[in-house]
N, C-alpha and C positions, 0 to 999 in steps of 0.2 A: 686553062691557064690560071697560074696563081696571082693575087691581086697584091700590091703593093703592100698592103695592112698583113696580110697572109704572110708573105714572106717574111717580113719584120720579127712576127711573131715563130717564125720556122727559127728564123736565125737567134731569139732569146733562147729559144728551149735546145738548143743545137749546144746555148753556151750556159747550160746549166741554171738558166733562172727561171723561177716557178713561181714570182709575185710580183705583181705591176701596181703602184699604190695613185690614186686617183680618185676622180673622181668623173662618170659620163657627162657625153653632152653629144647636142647633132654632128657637130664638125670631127669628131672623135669615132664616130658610127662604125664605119670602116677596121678601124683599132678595136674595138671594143666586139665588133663581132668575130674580128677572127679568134681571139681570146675565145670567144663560147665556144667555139667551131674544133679551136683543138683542145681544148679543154683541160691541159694540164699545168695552165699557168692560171695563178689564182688572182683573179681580181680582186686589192685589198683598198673596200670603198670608206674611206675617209668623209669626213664631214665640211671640210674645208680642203683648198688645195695646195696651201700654205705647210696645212700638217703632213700633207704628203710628201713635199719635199723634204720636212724635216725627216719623216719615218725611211726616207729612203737615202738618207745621210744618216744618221744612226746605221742602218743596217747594214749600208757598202763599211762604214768605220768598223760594227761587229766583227763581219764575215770577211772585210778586208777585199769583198769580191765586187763588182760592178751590181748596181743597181738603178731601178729604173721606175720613171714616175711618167706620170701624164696628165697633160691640160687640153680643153677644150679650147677651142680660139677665143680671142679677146681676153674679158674679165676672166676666162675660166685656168689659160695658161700664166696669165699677168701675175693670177695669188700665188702663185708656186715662187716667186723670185726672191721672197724673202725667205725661204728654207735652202733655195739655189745659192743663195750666198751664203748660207751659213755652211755647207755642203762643200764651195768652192776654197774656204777659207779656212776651211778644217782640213783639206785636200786630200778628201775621199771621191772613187769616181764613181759618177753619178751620171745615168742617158737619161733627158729628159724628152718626152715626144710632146713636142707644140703645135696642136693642130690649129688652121689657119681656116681664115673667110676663105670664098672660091675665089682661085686664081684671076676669073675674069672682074672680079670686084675690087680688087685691090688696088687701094689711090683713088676709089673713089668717094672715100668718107661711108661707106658702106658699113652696117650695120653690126657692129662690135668689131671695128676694122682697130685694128693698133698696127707698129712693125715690131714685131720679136724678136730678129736680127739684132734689129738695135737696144731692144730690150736686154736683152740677153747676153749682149758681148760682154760688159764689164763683168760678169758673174761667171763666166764659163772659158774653159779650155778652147773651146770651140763650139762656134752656133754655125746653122748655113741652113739655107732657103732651098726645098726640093721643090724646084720647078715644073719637073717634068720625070715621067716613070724609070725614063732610060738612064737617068741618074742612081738609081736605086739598083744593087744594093747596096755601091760603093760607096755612096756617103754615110750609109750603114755604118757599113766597116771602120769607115776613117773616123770616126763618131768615138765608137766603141773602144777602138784602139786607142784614141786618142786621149778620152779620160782615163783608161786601164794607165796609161802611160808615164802621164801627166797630172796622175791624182788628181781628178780636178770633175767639173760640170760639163758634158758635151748637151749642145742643144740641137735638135733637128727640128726643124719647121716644116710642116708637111699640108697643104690646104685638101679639105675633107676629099675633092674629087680626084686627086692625086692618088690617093690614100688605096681609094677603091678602084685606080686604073689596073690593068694585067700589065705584071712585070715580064721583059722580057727575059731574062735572066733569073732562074728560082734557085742560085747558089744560098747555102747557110753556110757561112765560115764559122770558125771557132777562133776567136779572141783569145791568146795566149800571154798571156805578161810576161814581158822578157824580165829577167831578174840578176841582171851583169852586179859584178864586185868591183867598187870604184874605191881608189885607195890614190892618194896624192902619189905626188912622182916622189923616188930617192931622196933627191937635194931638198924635198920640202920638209919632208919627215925627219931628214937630218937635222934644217934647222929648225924645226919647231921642237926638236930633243935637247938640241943647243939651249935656246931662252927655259926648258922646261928643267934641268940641269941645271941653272945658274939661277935658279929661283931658289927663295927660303918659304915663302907661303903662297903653294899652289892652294885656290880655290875651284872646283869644279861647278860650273852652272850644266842640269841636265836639261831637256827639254824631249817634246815629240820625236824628237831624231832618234831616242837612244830605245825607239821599242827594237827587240830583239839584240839588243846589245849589252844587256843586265849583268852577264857574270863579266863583260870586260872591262867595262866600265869599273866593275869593283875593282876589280883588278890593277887599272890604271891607278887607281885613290890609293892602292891599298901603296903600291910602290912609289908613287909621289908625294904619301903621307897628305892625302888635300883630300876635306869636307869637301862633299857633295849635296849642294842645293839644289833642288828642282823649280822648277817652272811648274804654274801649275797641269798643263798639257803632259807632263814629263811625269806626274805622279805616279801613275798608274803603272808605269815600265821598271822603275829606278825606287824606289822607295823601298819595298819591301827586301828582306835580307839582306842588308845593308851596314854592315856596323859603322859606315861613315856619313850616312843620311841625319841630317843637320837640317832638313825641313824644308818649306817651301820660302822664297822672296817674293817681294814684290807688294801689293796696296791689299792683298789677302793673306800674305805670306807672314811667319812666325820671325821674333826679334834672334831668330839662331841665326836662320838664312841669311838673314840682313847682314847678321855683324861678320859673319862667315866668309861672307863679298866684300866689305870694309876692310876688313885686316889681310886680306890678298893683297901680292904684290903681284901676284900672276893670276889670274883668272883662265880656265881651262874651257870656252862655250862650245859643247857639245851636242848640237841638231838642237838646237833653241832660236827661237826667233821671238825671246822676252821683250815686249815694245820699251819696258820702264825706263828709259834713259836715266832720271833720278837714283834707281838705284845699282847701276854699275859703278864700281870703282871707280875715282876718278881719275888714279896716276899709276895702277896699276898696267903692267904688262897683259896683252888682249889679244889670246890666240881665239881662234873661231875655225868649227870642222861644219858643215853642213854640205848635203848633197845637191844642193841649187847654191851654183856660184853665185847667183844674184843677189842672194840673200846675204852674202859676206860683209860686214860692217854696217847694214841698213841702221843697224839702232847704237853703235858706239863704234869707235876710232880702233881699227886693229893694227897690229903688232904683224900678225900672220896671217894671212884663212887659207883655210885647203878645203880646195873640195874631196869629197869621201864618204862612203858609207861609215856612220860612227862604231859597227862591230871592226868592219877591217882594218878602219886607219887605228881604231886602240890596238888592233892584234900587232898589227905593223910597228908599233909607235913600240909598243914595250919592250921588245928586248935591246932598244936604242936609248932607253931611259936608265939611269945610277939611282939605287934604291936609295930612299931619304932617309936617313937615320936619323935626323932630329925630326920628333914627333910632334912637337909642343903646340903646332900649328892645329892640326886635327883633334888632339888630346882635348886643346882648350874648346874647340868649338864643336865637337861633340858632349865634352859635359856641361856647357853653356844650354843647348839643344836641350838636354834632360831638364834642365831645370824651368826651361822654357813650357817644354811640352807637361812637365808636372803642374805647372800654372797653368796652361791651358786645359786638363786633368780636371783642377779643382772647380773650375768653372761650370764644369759639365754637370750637374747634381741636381738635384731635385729641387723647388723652389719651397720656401717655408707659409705655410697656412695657407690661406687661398691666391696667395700670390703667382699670378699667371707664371705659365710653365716657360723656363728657359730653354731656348733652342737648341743651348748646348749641349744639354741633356735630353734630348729628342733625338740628336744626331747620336750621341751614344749608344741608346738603347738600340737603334737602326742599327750603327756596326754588330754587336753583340746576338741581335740576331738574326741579321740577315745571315743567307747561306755563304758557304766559302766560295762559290762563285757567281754569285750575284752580280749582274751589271745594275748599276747606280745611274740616274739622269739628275740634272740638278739645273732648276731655273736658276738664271743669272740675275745677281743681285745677292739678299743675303744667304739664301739656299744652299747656294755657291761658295761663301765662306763657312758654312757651317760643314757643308763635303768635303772641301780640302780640308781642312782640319780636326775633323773628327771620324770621317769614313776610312778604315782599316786597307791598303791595297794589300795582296800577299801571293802576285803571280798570276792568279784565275779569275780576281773580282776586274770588273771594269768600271771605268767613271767617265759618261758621254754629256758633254754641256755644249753648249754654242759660247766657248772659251774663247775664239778668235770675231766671232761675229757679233756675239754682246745682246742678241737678240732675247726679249720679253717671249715668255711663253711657253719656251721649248721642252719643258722636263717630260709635259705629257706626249708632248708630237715625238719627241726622241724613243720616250716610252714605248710607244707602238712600232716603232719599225726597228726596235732592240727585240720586242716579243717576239714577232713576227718572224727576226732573222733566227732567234734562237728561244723557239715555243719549248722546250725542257727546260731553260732557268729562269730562275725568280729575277726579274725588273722590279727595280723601286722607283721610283718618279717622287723626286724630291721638289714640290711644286711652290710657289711662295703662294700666296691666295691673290696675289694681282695677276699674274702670270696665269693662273687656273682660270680666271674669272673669265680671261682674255680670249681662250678657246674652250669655252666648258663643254660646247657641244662634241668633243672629241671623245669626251667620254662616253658616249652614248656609241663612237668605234671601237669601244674593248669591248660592248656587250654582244654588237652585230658580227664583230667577226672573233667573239669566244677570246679574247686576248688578255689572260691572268694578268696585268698589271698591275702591282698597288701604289697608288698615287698618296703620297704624305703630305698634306698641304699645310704650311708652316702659317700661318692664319693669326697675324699681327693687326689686320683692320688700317694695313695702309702699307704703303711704296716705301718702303721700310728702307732702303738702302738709297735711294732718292733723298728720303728725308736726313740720312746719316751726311751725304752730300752737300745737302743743301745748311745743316750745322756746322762739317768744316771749312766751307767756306764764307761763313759768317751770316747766312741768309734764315730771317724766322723762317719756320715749315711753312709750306702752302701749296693747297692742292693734290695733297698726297694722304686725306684721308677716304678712307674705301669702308662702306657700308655692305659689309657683307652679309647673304642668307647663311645656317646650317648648312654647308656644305655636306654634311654626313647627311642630312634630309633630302638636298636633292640627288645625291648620289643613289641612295635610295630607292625615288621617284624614278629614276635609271634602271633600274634594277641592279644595281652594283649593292655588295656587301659595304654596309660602311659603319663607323662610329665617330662620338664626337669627345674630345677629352676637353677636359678647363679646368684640372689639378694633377699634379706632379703625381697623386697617389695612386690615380688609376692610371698613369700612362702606362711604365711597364705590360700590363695586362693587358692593354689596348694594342700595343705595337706586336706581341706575340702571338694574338689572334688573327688581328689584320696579314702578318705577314705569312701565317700558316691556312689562310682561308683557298679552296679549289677553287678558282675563281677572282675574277676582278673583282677588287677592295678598293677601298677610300678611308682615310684617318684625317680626319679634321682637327686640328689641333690649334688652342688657344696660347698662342704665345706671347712674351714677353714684350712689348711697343718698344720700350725707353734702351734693348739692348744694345750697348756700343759694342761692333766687332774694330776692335783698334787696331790700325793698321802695324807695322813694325816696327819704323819711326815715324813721332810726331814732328812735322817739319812746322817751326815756327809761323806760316805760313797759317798750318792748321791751328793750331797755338792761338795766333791772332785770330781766326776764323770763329773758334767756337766763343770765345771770348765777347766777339762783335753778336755773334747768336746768342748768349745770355742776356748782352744788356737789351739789344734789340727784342726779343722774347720778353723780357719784365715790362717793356716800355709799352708792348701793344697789346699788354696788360694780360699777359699766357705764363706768369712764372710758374703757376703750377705745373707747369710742364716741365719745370727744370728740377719741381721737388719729386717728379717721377722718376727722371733721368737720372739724378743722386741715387736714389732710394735702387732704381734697378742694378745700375753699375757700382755702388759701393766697394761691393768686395773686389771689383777691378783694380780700385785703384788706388785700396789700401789695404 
């Protein structure tokens, strides 16, 4: 008879998955050996088990398909939770297998005893406790279904002897995603055609909702005459071929988007769940489409919401919409956009004499040569404004960040289970050097298990978006400078390809080698401290903020720091 760990693994390979990312342990034994036994699902051993949650949210986002991680009990399932929630929150599905103390230990303060039920619920779709063999495979299934389902994290808890009991039952189902067409009722589409109709300045907000809805989306702007702003989630869908894309909003987002949402009388939110409350309209008209009613109005006051898929409900909505003949709406905030992005253009460039290399022109050289379908990872912070605004989307490129979870770290943990899912393209892992520092042993999983990743570590010698923070809101810096090794040395020490720049003249040359090497790379790059990435409006708030930060800064005797900050942002800000 087949043992509970056996079947588990009967039923991945039954549903087409060939990589469990992880890391062993005693409690795990059972898993881990039926993996050798049948031998065609690949164990991908991670260094941490934090990175494996992230590699296996990456790769469910990649492939769109279920993916699956694994922890040892206690400490060893515990480190996965903060990749489970970047996973939960991106709402990719994701099985996690939690292997547990022995059942007869439990409650007794037993050694590496935690409860992962409870660990685990806030972060996932569903967690449950297999107590007993005869539960298995159906919690399997409901498991598996249920993140397929629910986009989301399913967690089984499984204790090591459970693992290794004979099931009675050795069914493999096959997990099949139902994929139904949801489209609001008549009467809603009429009235949301109604306010859409009696509007003069539709604004369109796009977000994650509208992947797979790109040509209708156009479509809808092109007949409403209404700019289209992305979220940054939305980029990657919505952006590219586009003559009414007016940029991103939001605290990273370009001053088009912004004014783009301001001069709406109607706002059009399309599968966005933009948190900014600041910057929606304030008196404008607020219809809202998303396919989770719950989400209807979570972040501003609506007018309408319908639930719907955003390709069906635009298919539905148009031929119920009166073509906009006054353009002036769109006209004006598309050549606003030009002018915006031609400022943001000039910024990009090469920095003069030895003056450390700007990131904006780092991110450019990245677009220009990475490939036309290169997936992009981008740690959060400024990494992350340098990708949304300078990395090129155009249908085939991808952009995977921990965008809803905010999470330190992730460009390289994304990086490996973007490779992973998809070993023919090129992964760039947009890393900041706090973020890299934070999980450097991960790099030593692109050499063990062959994973081409090239990791760009934008390498400022501090928490560079922390300290942008902590000046708008009026606070000297503190605590946020980071003493970094050559990174291209110990990448090296790795065995990884790597080089180190610290002038604008050898980058070029640096980034075309790195990004054409067989093999995992590393570019260490010396960039610019003092650079402000300016949000789109300054709210007086910030105004007052950096203001309190200059006097405060001269007083505790750092103005030097402010003759850096001049000297770097200059050309910004005249």
């Amino acid at each position: 008879m087949a043992t509970v760990a056996e079947n588990i693994v009967r039923t991945l390979r039954a549903n087409d998955i060939d990589r469990v990312y992880g890391i062993p342990g005693d409690s795990l034994n059972g898993f881990t050996d039926a993996l050798r036994k049948d031998g065609t699902i690949r164990w991908l051993h991670v260094r941490h088990e934090e990175s494996a949650a992230f590699a296996a949210a990456a790769d469910a986002a990649i492939n769109g398909e279920l993916a699956v991680v694994a922890g040892s009990c206690g400490p060893g399932n515990l480190h996965l939770i903060n990749g489970l929630f970047d996973a939960q929150r991106s709402r990719v599905p994701v099985l996690a297998i939690a292997a547990h103390i022995p059942t007869s230990e439990i409650g007794t303060g037993y050694f590496q005893e935690t409860h992962p039920q409870e660990l685990f619920r806030e972060c996932s779709v569903y967690v449950e406790y297999v107590a007993d063999p005869v539960q298995m495979p159906r919690l399997l299934e409901i498991a598996m279904r249920t993140a397929v389902e629910e986009r989301g994290v399913a967690v089984l808890v499984i204790p090591g002897e459970v693992a290794l009991a004979e099931i009675k039952d050795d069914r493999a189902a096959v997990i099949e995603r139902a994929r139904p067409v949801v489209v609001p009722s008549p009467s809603e589409l009429e009235k949301a055609a109604q306010l859409l109709n009696a509007a003069k300045n539709v604004t369109i907000l796009a977000g994650a909702g509208v992947e797979g809805a790109h040509d209708e989306v156009v479509a809808l702007a092109d007949k409403l005459a209404a700019p289209i702003v992305h979220a940054l989630r939305g980029k990657e869908f919505i952006e590219y071929d586009n003559p009414f894309d007016v940029g991103m909003t939001g605290l990273l987002g370009f001053a088009s988007g912004y004014r783009a949402m301001e001069s709406a009388d109607t706002l059009l939110v399309l599968g966005s769940d933009f948190p900014y409350a600041q910057f929606y309209p304030d008196d404008a008209t607020t219809i809202q489409v998303d396919i989770r009613g719950s989400q209807l109005g979570r972040r501003h006051p609506l007018d309408l919401g319908l639930v719907g898929d955003v390709r069906a409900t635009a298919e539905a909505l148009l031929p119920r919409l009166a073509e906009k003949s006054d353009r002036s709406h769109v006209d004006d905030a598309v050549a606003h956009y030009r002018k915006t992005r031609a400022k943001l253009d000039e910024l990009a460039v090469p920095a003069k004499g030895k003056n450390p290399i700007h990131p904006q022109y780092l991110a450019r050289l990245l677009d220009e040569n990475a490939t036309d379908d290169a997936i992009f990872t981008a740690d959060v912070g400024s990494p992350t404004v340098w990708a949304a605004r300078y990395l090129t989307m155009n249908g085939r490129r991808r952009l995977i960040g921990s965008f809803t979870h905010g999470s330190m770290a992730n460009a390289l943990m994304h990086g490996i289970g973007a490779q992973a899912a998809q070993p023919d393209r090129q992964v760039v892992a947009l890393a900041g050097d706090g973020g890299l520092a934070m999980m450097l042993g991960e790099l030593i999983t692109l050499t063990q298990n062959r994973l081409p990743v090239k990791t760009i570590v934008v390498n400022n010698s501090s928490l560079n978006f922390v300290e942008l923070e902590m000046k708008a809101a009026g606070f000297v810096t503190y605590a946020t400078d980071l003493e970094n090794p050559n990174f291209a040395a110990v990448a090296e020490a790795l065995g990884i390809f790597a080089r180190r720049v610290e002038r604008s003249e050898d980058l070029p040359d640096a980034v075309a080698e790195v990004l054409a090497h067989d093999g995992p790379a590393l570019l260490d790059v010396v960039t610019e401290r003092q650079e402000l990435s300016m949000p789109p409006a300054i709210s007086a708030e910030q105004v007052k903020g950096f203001a309190l930060y200059a006097i405060r800064t001269v007083m505790s005797g750092r103005g030097d720091e402010l003759l850096d900050l001049a000297r770097a942002n200059w050309r910004q800000l005249f």
